[in-house]
C-alpha positions as CSV (number, residue, x, y, z in Angstrom):
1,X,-55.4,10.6,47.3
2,X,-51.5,11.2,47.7
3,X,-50.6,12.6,44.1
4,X,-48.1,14.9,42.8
5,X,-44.7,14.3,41.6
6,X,-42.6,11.7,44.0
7,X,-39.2,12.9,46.1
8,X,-36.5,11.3,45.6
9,X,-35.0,9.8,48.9
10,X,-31.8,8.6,47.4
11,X,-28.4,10.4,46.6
12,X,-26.4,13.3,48.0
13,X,-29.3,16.2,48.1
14,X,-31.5,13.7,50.3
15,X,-28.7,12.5,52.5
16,X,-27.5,16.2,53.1
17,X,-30.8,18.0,54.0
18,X,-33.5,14.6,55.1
19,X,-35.4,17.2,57.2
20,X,-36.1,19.3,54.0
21,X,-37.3,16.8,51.7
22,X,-39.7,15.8,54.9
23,X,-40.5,19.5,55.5
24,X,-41.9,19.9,51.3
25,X,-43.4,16.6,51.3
26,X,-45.6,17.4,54.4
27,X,-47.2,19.7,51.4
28,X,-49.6,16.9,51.1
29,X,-50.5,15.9,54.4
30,X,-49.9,13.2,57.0
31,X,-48.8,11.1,53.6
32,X,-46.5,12.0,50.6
33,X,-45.2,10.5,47.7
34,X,-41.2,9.2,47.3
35,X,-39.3,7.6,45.2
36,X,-36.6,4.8,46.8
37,X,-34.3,4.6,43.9
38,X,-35.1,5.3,40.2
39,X,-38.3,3.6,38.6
40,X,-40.1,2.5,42.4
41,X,-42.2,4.9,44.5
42,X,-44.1,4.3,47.5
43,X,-45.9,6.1,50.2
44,X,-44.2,7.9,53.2
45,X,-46.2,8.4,56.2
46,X,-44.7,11.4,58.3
47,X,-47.4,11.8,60.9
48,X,-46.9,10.6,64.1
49,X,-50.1,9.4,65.1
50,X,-50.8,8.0,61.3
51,X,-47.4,6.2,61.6
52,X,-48.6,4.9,65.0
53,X,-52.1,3.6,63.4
54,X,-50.3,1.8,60.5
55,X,-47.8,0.3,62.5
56,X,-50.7,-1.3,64.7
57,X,-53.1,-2.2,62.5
58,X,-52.3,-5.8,61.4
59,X,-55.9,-6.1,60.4
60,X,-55.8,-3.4,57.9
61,X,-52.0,-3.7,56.9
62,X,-50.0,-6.8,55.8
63,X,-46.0,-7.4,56.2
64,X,-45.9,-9.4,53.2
65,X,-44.8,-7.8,50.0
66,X,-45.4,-10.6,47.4
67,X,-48.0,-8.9,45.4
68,X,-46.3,-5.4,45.3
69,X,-42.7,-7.6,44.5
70,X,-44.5,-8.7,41.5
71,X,-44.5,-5.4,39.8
72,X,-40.9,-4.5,40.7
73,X,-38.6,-5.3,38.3
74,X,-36.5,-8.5,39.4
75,X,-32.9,-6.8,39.0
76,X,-34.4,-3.6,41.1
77,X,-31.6,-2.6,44.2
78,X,-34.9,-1.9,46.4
79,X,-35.6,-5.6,46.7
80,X,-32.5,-6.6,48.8
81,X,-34.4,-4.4,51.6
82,X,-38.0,-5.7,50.3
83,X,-38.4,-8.4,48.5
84,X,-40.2,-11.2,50.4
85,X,-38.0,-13.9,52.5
86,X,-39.2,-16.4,55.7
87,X,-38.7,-14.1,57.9
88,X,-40.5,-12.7,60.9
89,X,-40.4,-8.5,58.9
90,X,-42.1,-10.5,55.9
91,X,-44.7,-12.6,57.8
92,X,-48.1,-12.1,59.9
93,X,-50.2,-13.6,61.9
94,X,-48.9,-17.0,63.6
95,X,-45.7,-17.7,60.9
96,X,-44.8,-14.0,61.9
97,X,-45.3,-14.9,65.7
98,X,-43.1,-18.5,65.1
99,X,-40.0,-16.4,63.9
100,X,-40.3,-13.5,65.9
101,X,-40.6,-16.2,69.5
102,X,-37.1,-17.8,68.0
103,X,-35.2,-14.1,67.7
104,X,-36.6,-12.8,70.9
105,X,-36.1,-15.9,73.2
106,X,-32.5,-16.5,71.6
107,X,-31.2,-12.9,72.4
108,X,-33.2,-13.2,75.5
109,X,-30.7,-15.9,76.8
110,X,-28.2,-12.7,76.2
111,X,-27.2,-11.6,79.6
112,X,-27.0,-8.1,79.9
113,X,-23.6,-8.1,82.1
114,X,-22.2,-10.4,79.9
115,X,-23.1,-8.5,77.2
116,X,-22.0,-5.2,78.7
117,X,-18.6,-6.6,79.3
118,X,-18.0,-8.0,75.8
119,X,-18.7,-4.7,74.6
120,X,-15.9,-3.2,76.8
121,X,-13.5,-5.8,76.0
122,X,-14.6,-4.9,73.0
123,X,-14.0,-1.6,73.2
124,X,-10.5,-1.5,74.4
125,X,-9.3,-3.7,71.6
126,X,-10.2,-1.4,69.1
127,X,-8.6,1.7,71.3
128,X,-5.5,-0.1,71.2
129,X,-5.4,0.0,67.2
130,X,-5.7,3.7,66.9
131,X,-5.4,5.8,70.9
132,X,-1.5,6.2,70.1
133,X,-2.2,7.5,67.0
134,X,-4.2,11.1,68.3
135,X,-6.0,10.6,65.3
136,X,-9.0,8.2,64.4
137,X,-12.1,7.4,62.0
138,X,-14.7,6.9,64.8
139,X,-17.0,5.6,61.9
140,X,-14.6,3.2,60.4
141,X,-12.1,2.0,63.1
142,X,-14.4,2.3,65.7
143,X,-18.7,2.4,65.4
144,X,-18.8,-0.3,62.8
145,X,-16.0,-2.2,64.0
146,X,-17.8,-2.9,67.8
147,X,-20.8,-4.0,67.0
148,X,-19.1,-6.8,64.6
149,X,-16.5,-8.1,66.8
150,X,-19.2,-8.5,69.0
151,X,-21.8,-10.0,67.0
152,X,-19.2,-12.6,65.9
153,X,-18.8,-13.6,69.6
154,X,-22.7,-14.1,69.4
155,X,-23.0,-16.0,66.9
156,X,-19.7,-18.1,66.1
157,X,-18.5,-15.9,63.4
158,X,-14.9,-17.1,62.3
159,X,-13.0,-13.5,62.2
160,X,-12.0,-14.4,58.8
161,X,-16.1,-13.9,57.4
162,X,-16.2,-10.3,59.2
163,X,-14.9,-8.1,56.6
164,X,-17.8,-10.2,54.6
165,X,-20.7,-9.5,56.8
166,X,-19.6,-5.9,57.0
167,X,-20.1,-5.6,53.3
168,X,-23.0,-7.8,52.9
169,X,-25.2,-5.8,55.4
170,X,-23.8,-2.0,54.3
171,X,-24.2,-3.1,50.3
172,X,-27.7,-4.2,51.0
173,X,-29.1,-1.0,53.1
174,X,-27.3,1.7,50.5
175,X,-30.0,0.0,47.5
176,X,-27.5,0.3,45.0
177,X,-26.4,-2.0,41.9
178,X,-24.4,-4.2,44.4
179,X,-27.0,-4.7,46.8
180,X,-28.1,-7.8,45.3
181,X,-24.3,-9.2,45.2
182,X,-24.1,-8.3,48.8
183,X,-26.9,-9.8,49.9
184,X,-26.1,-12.9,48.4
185,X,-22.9,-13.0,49.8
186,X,-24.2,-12.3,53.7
187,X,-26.3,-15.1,53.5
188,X,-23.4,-17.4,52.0
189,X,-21.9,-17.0,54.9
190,X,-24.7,-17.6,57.2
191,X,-25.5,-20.6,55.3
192,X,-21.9,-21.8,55.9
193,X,-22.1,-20.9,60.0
194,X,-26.1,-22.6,60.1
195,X,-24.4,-26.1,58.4
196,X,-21.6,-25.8,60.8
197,X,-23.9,-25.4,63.9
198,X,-26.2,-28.2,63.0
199,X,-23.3,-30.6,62.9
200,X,-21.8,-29.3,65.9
201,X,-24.1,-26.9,68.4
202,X,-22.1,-24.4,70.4
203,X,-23.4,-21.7,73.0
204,X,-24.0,-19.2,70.8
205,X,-26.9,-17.3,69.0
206,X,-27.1,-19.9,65.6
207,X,-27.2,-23.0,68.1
208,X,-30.1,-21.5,70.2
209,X,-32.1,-20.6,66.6
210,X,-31.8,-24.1,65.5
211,X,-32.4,-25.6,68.8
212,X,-35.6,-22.9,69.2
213,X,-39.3,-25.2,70.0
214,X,-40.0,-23.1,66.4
215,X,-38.5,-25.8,64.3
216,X,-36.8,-23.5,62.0
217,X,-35.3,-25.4,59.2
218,X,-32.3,-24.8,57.3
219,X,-33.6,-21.6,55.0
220,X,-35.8,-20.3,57.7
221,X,-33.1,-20.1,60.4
222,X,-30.9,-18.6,58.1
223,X,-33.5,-16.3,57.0
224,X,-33.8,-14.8,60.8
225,X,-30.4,-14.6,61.8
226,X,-29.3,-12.8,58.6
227,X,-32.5,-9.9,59.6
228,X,-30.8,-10.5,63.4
229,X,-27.8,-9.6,62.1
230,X,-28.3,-6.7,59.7
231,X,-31.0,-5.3,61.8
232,X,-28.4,-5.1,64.1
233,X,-25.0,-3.8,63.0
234,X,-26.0,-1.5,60.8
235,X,-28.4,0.6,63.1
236,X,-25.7,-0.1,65.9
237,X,-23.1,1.5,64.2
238,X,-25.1,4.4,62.8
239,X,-26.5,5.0,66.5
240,X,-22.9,5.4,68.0
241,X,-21.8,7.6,65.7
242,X,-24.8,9.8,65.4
243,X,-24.2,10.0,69.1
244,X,-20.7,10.6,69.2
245,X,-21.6,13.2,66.5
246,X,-23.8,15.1,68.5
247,X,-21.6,15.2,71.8
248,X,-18.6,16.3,69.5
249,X,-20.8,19.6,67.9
250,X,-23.7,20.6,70.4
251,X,-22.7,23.2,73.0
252,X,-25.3,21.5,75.3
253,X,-23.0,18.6,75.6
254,X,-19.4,21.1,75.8
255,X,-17.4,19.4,77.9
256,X,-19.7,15.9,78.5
257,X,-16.6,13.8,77.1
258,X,-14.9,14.9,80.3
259,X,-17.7,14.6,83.1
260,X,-20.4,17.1,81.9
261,X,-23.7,17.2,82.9
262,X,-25.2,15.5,79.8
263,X,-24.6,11.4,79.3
264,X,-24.0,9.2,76.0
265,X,-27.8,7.7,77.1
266,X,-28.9,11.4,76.9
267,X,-26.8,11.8,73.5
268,X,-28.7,8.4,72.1
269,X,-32.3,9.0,73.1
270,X,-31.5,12.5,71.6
271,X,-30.3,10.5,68.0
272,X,-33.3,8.5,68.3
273,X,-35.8,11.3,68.3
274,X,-34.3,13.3,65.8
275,X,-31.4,11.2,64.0
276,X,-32.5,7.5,63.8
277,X,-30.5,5.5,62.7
278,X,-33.3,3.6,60.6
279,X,-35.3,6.8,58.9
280,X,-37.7,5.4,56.9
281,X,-38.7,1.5,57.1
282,X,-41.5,-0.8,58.2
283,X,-42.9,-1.6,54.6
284,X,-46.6,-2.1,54.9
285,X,-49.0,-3.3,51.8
286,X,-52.9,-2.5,52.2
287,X,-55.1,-5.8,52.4
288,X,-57.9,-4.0,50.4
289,X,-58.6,-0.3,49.1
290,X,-59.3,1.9,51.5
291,X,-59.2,5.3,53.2
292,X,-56.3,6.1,55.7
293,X,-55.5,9.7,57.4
294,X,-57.5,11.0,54.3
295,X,-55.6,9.8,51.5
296,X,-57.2,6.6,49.3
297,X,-54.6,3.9,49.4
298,X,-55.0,0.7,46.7
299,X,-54.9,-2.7,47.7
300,X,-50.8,-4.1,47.6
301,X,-49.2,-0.4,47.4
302,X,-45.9,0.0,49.0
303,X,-46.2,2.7,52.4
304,X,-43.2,3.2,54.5
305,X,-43.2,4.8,58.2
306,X,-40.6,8.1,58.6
307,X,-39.6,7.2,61.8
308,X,-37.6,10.6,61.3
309,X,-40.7,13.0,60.0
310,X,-42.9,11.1,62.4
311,X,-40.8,11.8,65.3
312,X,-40.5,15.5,64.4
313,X,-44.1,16.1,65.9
314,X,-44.0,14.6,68.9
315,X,-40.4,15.5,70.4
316,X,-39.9,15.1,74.3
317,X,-38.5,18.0,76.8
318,X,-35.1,18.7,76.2
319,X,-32.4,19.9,78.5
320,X,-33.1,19.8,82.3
321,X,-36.4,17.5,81.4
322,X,-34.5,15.0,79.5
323,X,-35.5,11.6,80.6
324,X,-38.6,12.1,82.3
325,X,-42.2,10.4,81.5
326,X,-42.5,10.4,77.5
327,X,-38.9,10.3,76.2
328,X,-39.3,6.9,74.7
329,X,-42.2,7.4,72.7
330,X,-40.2,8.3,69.6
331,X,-40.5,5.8,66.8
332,X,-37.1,4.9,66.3
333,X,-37.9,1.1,67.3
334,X,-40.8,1.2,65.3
335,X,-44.1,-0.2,67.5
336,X,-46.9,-2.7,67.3
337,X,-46.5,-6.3,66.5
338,X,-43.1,-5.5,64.4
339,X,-41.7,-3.2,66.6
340,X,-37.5,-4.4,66.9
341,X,-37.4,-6.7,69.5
342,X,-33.1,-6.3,70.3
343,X,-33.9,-2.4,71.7
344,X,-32.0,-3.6,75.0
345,X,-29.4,-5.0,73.6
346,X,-28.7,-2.3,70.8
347,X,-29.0,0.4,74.0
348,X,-26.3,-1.6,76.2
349,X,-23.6,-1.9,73.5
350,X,-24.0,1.7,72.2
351,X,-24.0,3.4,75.7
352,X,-21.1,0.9,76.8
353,X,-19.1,1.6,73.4
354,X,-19.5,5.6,74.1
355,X,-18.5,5.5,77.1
356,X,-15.4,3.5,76.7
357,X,-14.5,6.1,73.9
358,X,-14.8,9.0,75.8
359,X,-13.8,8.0,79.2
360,X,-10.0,7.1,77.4
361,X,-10.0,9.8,75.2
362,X,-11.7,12.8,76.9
363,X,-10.6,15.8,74.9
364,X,-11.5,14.1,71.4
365,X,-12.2,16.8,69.1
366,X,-13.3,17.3,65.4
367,X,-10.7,16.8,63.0
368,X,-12.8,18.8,60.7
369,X,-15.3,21.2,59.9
370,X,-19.0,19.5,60.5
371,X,-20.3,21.2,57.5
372,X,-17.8,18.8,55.7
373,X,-18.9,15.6,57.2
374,X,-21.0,13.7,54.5
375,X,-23.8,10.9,55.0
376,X,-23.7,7.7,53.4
377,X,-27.3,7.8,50.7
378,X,-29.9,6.0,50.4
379,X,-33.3,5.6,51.6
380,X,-33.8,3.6,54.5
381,X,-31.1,4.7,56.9
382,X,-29.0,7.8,58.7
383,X,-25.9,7.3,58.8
384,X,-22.0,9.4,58.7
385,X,-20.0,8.3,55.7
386,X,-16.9,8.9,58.2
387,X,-16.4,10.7,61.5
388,X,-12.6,12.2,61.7
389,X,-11.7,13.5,65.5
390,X,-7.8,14.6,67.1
391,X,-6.9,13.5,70.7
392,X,-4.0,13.5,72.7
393,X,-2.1,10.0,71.8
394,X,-2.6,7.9,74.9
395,X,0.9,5.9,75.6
396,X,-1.4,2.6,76.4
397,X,-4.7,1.2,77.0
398,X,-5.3,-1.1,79.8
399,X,-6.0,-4.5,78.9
400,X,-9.4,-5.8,78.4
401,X,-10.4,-7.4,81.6
């Protein structure tokens, strides 16, 4: 049985050095104990092939977090992440197959050259704010800024909520003492944009969930395109500017933003392996005691995958062998029955926002030192607090097409 004295995988020493807190808690095995934010610990599974038996083994593992909520205190900033809801990460068996069909046939009506060039138009808008300025917050202006605009054209957002949702799904993932508040305010709005849709359907992503053969009702469709939402912006954003990141600082990439060998897909699949944006997630509970990778797990305990840790054992090629057989095995999307069903999606619009970025402003440096760029804490995701780079001011952008 796991024991020993839990890791804390919140604040500034966890968000500066991830890999080092994985590195000492692989002290006891495949499974070690963490602490999410003061007062609630859980299990972290950072083996590979353990994180790939949990993750498919609905039998043995439940979704549904009810009995473990019970014993969280009610004010806790965890339970924004994990406290149950009618959705499809909370559900099993058929319910859990009802939501998912709605999510994945209404983003598979999504298509991809569409999407592509609402990502470019995109793109260019927010170039516009900032290319004549030679200066620029990738993070800020940019990597959280694309993914909303375009999620708004998705689902019908009115431009006036997106300064809302932004704060809704960032309060929530950081597990503070606002998450709750932010939460709460996320799904306001989402309750306001479901009542407008059911009075007047559009061709959007909120019409197709309430028009979905699932029958969601009022709670439940706002249930799912909230988790559509913030399992998509925030991982979006972090993904882009891991990416960016990593083409800025690695001298395998010197000179990519200006036609090198190495591409922004190569620069993602990279992140995913060894920067996730999502580090530690898919909340499982135990149906019964039991033995798993030798450690004794009790019936309702809270285990979490380290997509990151995981990932660490089981890297692809790199270099001249990137992208051959194998470089998608990383857990990143998670796998099994919950594994993210937007991966397409999230791929086209960060590969398509890079790529607009570098191929206007080619000889984007660092505006500082990397040892000084800070990431945002907290225990679920990775993700830069800011990304500062220099260019040379571009007279004008041509207009979105």
């Amino acid at each position: 049985m796991t024991t020993g004295v839990p890791l804390a995988l919140y604040g500034p020493d966890f968000a500066a050095d991830p890999a080092g807190h994985y590195e000492r808690l692989r002290a006891h095995g495949p499974i070690g104990p963490v602490e999410l934010v003061p007062g609630i610990e859980a299990l972290l599974v950072l083996d590979y092939q353990a994180a790939l038996d949990l993750l498919r083994d609905a039998d043995s593992f439940s979704k549904d977090p009810r009995a473990w909520q019970a014993t969280v205190p009610p004010d806790s900033p965890i339970l924004p992440m994990l406290a149950y809801r009618p959705t499809a990460l909370f559900s099993d068996g058929e319910t859990h197959a009802r939501y998912r069909a709605a999510i994945t046939d209404s983003l598979g009506m999504i298509e991809p050259h569409v999407l592509q060039k609402q990502v470019a138009r995109a793109a260019r808008l927010l170039l516009r704010d900032f290319a004549g300025t030679g200066r620029a917050d990738l993070v800020a202006q940019y990597a959280r800024q694309l993914p909303l605009r375009v999620f708004n054209i998705w689902f019908g957002v009115p431009d006036e909520d997106s300064d809302r949702l932004v704060a809704g799904m960032a309060g929530m993932i950081n597990s503070t003492k606002d998450a709750a508040a932010a939460y709460a305010d996320l799904v306001a709005v989402v309750t306001r944009l479901v009542a407008e849709r059911r009075a007047a359907p559009g061709r959007d992503l909120t019409s197709w969930f309430l028009a979905h053969p699932a029958g969601l009702d009022n709670d439940e469709a706002i249930r799912q395109i909230t988790l559509t939402m913030s399992a998509g912006h925030e991982p979006s954003t972090a993904l882009i500017g891991n990416a960016l990141l990593r083409m800025l600082t690695d001298p395998r990439y010197a000179g990519s933003l200006y036609g090198g060998a190495m591409t922004a897909h190569e620069a993602i699949n990279e992140v995913l392996w060894e920067d996730p944006p999502f580090a530690n997630f898919s909340a499982h509970y135990p149906r019964r005691d039991m033995e798993f990778h030798g450690h004794r797990l009790r019936k309702d305990q809270l285990i979490l995958v380290s997509y990151a840790a995981a990932n660490r054992q089981s890297r692809p090629p790199t270099g001249d062998d990137l992208g051959r057989a194998g470089e998608n095995a990383h857990l990143a999307w998670a796998a099994g029955p919950h594994g993210c069903p937007a991966r397409q999606p999230a791929l086209l619009i960060a590969i398509t926002a890079i790529e607009q970025l570098t191929s206007h402003l080619s000889d984007m440096e660092l505006a500082t030192d990397p040892s000084e760029l800070r990431y945002r804490p907290g225990p679920f995701h990775r993700a830069l607090a800011q990304l500062p780079v220099r260019f040379t001011p571009l007279a004008s952008v041509p207009e979105p097409s």
